[in-house]
C-alpha positions in Angstrom: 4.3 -14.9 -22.7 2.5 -13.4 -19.9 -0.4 -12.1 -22.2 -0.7 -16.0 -23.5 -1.0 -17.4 -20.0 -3.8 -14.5 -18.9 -5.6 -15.5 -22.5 -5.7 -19.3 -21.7 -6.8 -18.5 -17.9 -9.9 -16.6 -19.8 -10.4 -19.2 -22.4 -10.6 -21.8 -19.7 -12.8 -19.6 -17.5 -15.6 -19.6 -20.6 -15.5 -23.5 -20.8 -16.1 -23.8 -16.9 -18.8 -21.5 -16.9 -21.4 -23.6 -18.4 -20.4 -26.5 -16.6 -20.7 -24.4 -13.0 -24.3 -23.6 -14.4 -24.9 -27.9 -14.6 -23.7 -28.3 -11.2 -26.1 -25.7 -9.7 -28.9 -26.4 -11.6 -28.8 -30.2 -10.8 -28.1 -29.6 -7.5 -31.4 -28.0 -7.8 -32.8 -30.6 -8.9 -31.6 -33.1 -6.5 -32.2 -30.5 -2.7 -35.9 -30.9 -2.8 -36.7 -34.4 -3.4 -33.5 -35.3 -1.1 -34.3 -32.5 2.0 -38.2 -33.9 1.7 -36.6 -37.3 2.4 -34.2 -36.3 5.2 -37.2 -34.7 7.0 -39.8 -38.2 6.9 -36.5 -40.2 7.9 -35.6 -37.9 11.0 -39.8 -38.1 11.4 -39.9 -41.9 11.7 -36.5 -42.5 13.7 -38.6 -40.2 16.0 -41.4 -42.1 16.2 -39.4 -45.4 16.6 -37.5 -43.9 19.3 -40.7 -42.3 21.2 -43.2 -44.6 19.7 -45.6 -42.0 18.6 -47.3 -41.5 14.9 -47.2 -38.1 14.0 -43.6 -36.8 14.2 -43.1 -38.4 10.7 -45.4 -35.9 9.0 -44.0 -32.8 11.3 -40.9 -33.3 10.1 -42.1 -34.7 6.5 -43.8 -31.0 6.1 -40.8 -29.6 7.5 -38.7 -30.9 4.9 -40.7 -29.5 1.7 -40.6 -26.4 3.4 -37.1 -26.2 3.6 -36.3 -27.7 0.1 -38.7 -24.8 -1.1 -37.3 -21.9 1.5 -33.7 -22.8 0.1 -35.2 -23.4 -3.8 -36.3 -19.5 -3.3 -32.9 -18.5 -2.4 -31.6 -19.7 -5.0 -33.5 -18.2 -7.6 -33.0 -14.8 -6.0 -29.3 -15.2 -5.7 -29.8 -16.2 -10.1 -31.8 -13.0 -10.4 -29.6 -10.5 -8.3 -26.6 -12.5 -10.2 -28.0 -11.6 -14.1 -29.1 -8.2 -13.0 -25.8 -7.6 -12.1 -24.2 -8.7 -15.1 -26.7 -7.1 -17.4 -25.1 -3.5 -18.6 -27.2 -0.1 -17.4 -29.6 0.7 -20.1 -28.8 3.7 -22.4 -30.7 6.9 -21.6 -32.3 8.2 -24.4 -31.5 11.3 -25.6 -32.9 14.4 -23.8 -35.9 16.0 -26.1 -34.7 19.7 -27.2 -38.1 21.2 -27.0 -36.8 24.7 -26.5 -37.3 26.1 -30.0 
């Protein structure tokens, strides 16, 4: 009964894997446009509140930088992830050259 239990844990871990691939990948999708924004709104309550013009494009280029600093991190973390995962390749077989 045991065994059955561990087998369904494993079937159900296959199913949630793609769907934990989604949820990054969208989340991907969504951090850059959404940290560019958070940066030109934090820029132009700035400006309101000081009544200058240039903090909105400070903190609008501070944004896409971010978005793309954490984008970057994100692909390594993929990359370190599927090298991991990917088996060490065979050596070939040493060459007998000592006829």
């Amino acid at each position: 009964m045991a065994d059955n239990d561990n087998n369904q844990d494993k079937e159900k871990d296959k199913e949630q894997v793609p769907w934990a691939l989604v949820g990054e990948y969208t989340t991907l999708a969504v951090l850059l446009p959404v940290s560019t924004a958070v940066g030109y709104m934090v820029g132009t309550l700035l400006d309101r509140w000081l009544r200058t013009n240039f903090f909105y494009i400070i903190f609008l280029i501070l944004g896409i930088v971010s978005g793309f600093i954490q984008l970057l991190r994100q692909f390594q973390k993929d990359d370190k992830e599927q090298n991991n995962s990917k088996p060490p390749p065979d050596k070939p077989p040493p060459d007998d050259k000592s006829a």
